[in-house]
C-alpha positions in Angstrom: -26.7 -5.1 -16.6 -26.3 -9.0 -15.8 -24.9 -9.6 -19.1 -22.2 -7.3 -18.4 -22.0 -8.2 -15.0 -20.9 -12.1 -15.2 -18.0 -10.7 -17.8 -16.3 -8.3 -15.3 -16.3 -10.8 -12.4 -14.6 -13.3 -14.8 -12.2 -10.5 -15.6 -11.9 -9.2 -11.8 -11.2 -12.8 -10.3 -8.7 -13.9 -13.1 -6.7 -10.5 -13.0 -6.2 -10.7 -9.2 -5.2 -14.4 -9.0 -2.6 -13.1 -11.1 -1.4 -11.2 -7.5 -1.8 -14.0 -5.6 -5.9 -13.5 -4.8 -8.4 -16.1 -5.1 -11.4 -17.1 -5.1 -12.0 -21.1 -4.6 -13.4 -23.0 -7.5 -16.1 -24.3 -5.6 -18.0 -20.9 -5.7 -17.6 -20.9 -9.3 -21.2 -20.7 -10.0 -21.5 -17.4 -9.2 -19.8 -16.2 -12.1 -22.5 -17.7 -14.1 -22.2 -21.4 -14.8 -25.4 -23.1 -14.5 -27.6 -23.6 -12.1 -27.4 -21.1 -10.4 -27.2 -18.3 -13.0 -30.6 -17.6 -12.9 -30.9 -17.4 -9.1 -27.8 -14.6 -9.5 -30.1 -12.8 -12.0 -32.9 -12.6 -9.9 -31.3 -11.5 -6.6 -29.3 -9.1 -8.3 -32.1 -7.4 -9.5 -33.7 -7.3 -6.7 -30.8 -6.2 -4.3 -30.6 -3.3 -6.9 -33.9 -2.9 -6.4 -33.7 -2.4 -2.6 -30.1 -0.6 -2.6 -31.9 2.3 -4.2 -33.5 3.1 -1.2 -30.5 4.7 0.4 -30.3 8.8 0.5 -27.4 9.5 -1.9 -24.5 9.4 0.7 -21.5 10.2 -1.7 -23.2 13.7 -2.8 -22.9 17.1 -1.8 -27.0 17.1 -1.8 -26.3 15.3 1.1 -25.3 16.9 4.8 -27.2 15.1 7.4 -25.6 12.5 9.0 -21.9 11.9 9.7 -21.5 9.7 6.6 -18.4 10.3 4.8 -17.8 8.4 1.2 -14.8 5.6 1.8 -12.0 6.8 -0.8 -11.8 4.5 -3.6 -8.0 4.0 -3.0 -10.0 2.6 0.7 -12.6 0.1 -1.5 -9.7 -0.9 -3.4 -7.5 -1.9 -1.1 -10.5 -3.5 1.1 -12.1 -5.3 -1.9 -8.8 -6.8 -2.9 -7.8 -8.3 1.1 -11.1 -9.5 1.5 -10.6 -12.1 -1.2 -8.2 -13.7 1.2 -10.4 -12.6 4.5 -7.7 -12.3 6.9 -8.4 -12.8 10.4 -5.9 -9.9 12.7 -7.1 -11.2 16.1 -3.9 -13.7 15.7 -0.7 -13.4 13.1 -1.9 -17.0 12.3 -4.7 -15.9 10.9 -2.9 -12.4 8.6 0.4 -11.9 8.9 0.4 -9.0 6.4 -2.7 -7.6 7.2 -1.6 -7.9 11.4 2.2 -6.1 10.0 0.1 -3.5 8.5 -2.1 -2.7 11.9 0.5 -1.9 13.8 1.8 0.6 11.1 -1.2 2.5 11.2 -1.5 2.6 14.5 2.2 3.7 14.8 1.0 6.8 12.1 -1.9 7.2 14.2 -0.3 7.6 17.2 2.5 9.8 15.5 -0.2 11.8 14.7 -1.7 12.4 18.0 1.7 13.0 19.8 2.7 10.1 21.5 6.2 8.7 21.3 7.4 5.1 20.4 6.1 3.5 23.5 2.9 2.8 23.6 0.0 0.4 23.3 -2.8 0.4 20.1 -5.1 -1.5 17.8 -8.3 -1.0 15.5 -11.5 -1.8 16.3 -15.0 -2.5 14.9 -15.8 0.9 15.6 -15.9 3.5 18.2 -18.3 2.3 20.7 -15.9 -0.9 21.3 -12.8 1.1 21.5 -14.5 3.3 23.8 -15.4 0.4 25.3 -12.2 -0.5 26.0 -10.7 2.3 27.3 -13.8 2.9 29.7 -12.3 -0.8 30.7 -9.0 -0.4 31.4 -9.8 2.9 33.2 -12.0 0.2 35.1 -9.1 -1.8 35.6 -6.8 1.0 37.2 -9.4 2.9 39.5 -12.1 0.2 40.0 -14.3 2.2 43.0 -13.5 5.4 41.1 -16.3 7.4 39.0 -16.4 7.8 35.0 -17.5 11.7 34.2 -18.2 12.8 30.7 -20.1 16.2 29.6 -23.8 16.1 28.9 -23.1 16.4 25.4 -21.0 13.4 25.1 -21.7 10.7 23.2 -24.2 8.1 24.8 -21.8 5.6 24.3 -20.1 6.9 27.8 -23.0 6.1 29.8 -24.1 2.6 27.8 -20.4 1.1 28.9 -20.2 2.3 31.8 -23.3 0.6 32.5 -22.2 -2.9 30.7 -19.2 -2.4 32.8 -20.7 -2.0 36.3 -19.0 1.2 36.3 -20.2 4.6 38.7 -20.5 7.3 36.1 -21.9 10.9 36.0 -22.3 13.8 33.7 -21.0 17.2 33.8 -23.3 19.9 32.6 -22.6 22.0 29.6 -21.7 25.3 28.8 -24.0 27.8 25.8 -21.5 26.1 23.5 -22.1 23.0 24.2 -18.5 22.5 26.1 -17.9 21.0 29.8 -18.8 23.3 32.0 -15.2 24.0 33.5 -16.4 25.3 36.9 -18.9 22.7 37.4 -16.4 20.3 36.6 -14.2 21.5 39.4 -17.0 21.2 41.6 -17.4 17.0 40.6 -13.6 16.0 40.0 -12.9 15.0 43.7 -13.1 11.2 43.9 -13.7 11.0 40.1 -11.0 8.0 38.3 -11.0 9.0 34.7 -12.7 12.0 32.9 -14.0 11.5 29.1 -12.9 15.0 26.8 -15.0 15.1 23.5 -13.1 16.4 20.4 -15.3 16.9 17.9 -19.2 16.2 19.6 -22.1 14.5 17.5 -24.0 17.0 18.3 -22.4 20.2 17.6 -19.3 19.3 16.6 -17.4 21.0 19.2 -14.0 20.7 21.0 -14.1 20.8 25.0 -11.1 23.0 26.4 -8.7 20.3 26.9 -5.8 22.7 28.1 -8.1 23.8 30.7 -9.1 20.8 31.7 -5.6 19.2 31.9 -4.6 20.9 35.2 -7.4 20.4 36.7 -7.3 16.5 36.1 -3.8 16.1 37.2 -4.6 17.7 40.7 -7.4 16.0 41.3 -5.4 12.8 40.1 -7.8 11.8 37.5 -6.8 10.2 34.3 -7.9 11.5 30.7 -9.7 9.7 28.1 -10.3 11.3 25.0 -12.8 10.9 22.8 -12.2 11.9 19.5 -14.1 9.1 17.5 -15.2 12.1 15.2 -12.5 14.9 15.4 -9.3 12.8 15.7 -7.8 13.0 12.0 -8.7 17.7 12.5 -5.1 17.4 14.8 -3.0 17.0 11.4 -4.6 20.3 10.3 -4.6 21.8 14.3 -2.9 25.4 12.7 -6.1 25.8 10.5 -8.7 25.2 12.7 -10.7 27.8 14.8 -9.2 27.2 18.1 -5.8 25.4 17.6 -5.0 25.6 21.5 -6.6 22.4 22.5 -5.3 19.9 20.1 -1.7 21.2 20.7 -1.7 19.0 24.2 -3.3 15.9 22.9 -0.6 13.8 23.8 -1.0 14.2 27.3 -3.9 12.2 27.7 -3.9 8.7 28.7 -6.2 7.4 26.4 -7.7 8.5 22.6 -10.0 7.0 20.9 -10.1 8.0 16.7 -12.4 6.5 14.0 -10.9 6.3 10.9 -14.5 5.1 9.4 -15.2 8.5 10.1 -12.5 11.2 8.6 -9.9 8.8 7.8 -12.0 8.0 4.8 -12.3 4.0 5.5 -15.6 1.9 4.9 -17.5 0.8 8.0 -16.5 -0.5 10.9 -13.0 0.6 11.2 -12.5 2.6 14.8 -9.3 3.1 17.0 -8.0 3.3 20.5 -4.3 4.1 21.8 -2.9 4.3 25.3 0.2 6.3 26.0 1.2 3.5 29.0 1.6 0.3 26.8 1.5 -1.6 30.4 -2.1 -1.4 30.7 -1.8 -4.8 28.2 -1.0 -6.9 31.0 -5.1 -6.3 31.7 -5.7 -8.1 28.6 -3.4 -11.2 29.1 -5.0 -13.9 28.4 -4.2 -17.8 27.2 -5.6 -19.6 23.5 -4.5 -22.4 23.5 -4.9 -23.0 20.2 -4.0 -19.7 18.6 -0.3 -17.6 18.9 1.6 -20.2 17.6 3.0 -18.8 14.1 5.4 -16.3 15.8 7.1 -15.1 19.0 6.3 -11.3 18.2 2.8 -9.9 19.6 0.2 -11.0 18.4 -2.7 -8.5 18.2 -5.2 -10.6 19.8 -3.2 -10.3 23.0 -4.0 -6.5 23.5 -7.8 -6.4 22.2 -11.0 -7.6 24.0 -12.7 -8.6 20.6 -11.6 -11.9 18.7 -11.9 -12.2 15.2 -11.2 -8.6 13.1 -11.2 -8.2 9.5 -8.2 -7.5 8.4 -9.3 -6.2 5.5 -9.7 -3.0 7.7 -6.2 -2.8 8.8 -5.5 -3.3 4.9 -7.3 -0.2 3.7 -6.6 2.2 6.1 -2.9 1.1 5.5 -3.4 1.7 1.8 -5.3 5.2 2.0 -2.8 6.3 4.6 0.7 5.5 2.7 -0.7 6.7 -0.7 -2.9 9.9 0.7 0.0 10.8 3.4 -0.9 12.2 7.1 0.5 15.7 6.7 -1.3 19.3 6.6 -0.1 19.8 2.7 -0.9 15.9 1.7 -4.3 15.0 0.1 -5.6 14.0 3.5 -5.1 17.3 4.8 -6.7 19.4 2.3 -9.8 17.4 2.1 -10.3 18.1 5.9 -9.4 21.9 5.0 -12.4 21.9 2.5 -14.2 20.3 4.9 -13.5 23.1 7.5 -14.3 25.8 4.7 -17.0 24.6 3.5 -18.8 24.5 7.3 -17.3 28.4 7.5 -18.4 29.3 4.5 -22.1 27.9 5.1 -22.0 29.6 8.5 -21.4 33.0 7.3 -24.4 32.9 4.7 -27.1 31.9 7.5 -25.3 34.5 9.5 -26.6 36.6 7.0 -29.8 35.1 6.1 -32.6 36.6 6.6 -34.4 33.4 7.0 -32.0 31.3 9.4 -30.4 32.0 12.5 -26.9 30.9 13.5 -26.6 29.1 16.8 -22.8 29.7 16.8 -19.4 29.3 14.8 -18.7 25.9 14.0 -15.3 24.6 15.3 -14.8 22.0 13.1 -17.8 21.1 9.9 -20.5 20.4 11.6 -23.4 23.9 11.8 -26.4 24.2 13.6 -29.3 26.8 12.7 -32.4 27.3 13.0 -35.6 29.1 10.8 -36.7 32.5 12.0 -39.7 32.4 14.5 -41.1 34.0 17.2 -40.9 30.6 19.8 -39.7 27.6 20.2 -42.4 25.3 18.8 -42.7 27.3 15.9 -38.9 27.0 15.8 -39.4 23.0 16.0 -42.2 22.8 13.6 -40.4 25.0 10.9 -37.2 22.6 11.7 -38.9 19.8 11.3 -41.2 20.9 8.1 -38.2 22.2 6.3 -36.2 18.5 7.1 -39.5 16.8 5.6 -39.3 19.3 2.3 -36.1 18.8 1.2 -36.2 15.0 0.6 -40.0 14.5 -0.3 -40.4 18.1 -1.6 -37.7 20.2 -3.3 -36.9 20.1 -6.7 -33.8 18.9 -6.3 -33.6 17.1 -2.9 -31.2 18.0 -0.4 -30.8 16.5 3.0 -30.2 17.6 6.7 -30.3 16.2 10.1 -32.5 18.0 13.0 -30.7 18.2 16.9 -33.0 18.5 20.3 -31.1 21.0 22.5 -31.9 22.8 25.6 -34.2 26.2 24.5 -32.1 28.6 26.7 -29.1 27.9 24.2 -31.5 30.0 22.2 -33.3 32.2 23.8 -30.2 33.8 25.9 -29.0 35.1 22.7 -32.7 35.9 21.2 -34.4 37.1 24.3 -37.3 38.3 21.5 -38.1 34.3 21.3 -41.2 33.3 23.2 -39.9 29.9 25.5 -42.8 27.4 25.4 -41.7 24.1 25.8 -38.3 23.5 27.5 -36.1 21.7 24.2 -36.0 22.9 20.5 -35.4 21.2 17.8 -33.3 23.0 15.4 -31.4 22.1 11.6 -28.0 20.2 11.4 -25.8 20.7 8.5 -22.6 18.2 8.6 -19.7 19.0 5.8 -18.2 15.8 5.4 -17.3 15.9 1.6 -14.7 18.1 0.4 -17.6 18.9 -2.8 -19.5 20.5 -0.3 -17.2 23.6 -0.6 -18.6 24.5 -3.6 -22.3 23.1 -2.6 -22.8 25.5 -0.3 -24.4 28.8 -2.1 -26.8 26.2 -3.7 -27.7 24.7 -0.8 -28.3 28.2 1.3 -30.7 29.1 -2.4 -32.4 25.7 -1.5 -32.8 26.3 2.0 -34.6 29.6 1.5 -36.8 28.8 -0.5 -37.9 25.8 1.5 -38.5 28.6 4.4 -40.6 30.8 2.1 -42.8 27.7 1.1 -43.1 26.0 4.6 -43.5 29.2 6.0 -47.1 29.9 4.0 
């Protein structure tokens, strides 16, 4: 493998200096001139080595986590801009890559329904950019509350708290949706309320159309967070329940991960405000960066500094070659993606092994074994996790999800309730292969009941 390593890096650096990449001479050694070949041989072998300890991410075998493969168009484009490691807190540190930023964020926000005017960057990742909106929301109602549903994303509460910010959390409906008449009952004296399109947990969509009208009496601003579900509004008319994403636009705040759906290697997250003047909360004075140009500079609207723009490089790339329509590449792999959840849905529907805990919304399906109570529901959840990556013939992974027992129980009264949370299976369709994984995987899942079952 080293052999024909050493030959491809030659090959790799000499064929991009040819479009203006580099790599400086001084790190020439790596490519194999002595001494320090044999130290490059040894660590490569053993960073092989160690690399193999991952879960295989990229394949349909897998549907635990929310890990979605980068496209290759994304690695490419990434791989290529990081020769150059472009800095896109200032335009004197990637004028390309900081030109490129505001496209995307001009497609994203296109995409999401705002018009022309208003303000956007990328981030590291969706914590900081829900960071950042949990700031600014700060910023305009400073004695005023931050709600978000129990099922949120713990991200809500962990800023608020870094912020010094009141916050609170609205209970849940069965399907795991703010609870719309509670929340009537806690908007009063409330400053901004977090909407999650697309939970971790479930992967469902809170009822933003209801929850509009209720915010703008109350006088409470929007943020939404739709670090997972953002990219679903291109494919809105295909989706379960279209009526929520068709008002996006009106909040005041979104928040999209494109290291998530958008099909971009880690940590590549989003935020966009529809008022661009909430950037005169992140003025600010460098005095020793800005200078290269009179036009903003994208370290002026972001609370982080330095940001790869390597980032802003790829996602430009996958977006102007993949396209951000329903019909385009991009929106047929989230189709699949929707499919394949459906289709995996109605076969435990059917099972006489699994239970459905309800239809998913957008690809993510929770389930659990057939038991006669809740700790027998846990153990089987967790036995059946264990057998498919230590124990099945072919290994196939899931995730497992703690969640209040009466989610269960109201719709299997039969199940005995002895201990107050369940843990039950997670199933997230990421990978467009997972269309036509599905019938092997339901196979695989019974007989991992029948055998953790004796």
């Amino acid at each position: 493998m080293y052999e024909k390593l050493i030959p491809f890096f030659k090959e790799w650096f000499k064929e991009t200096e040819t479009y203006g990449f580099s790599i400086p001479k001084e790190y020439g050694q790596v490519l194999g001139q002595e001494p320090d070949h044999i130290h490059f041989e040894k660590t490569f072998g053993e960073f092989i080595q160690r690399m193999k300890g991952n879960y295989p991410f990229h394949s349909p075998q897998y549907a635990g986590q929310m890990l979605k493969p980068p496209h290759p168009y994304a690695w490419f484009a990434y791989s290529l801009a990081m020769t150059i490691n472009p800095n896109n807190h200032a335009l004197d540190g990637g004028p390309p890559s900081s030109e490129m930023e505001k496209e995307v964020m001009q497609e994203l926000a296109e995409m999401v329904g705002y018009n022309n005017h208003f303000l956007g960057h990328l981030t590291s990742g969706g914590t900081v950019a829900n960071l950042e909106a949990l700031w600014v929301a700060k910023c305009l109602h400073p004695k005023k509350k931050i709600l978000y549903s129990a099922d949120a994303h713990y991200t809500h509460k962990r800023m608020a708290d870094v912020l010094g910010i009141e916050s609170a959390s609205v209970p849940v409906d069965d399907f795991g949706k703010i609870d719309v008449i509670k929340l009537e009952e806690v908007l009063p004296g409330a400053g901004t309320l977090v909407v999650t399109m697309g939970t971790t947990g479930r992967g469902v969509v809170d009822e933003f159309d209801k929850i509009v009208p209720m915010c703008k009496s109350h006088g409470v601003r929007i943020h939404v967070d739709a670090a997972y579900g953002g990219f679903f509004k291109i494919i809105e008319d295909n989706l379960q329940n279209s009526t929520p994403w068709k008002s996006l636009s009106v909040a005041d705040s979104i928040v999209i991960d494109p290291h998530k759906h958008g099909l971009q290697p880690y940590g590549c997250g989003s935020v966009l405000f529809k008022d661009p003047e909430v950037g005169r909360f992140y003025k600010h004075d460098s005095p020793y960066t800005y200078f290269t140009s009179d036009n903003l500079h994208l370290g002026e609207i972001t609370l982080e500094c330095s940001r790869p723009g390597a980032s802003a490089a790829a996602l430009w790339f996958t977006i102007k070659t993949l396209g951000l329509t329903p019909e385009s590449p991009f929106g047929n792999m989230l189709k699949d993606c929707i499919q394949a959840a459906g289709k995996f849905a109605e076969e435990i529907d059917q099972s006489e092994y699994y239970s459905l805990i309800q239809q998913p919304e957008l690809d993510i399906v929770c389930y659990f074994p057939v038991a006669t109570s809740t700790s027998e529901i846990t153990r089987l959840s967790k036995r059946i996790f264990d057998y498919g990556m230590k124990e099945s013939q072919e290994p196939f992974f899931l995730s497992l999800y703690k969640m209040p027992s009466s989610v269960i129980t109201k719709k299997h009264p039969e199940i005995v309730v002895d201990q107050t949370e369940v843990t039950v299976l997670r199933s997230v369709f990421m990978k467009p292969s997972h269309k036509e994984y599905v019938k092997k995987l339901i196979i695989q899942l019974e007989t991992a009941y029948v055998d953790c079952s004796e």
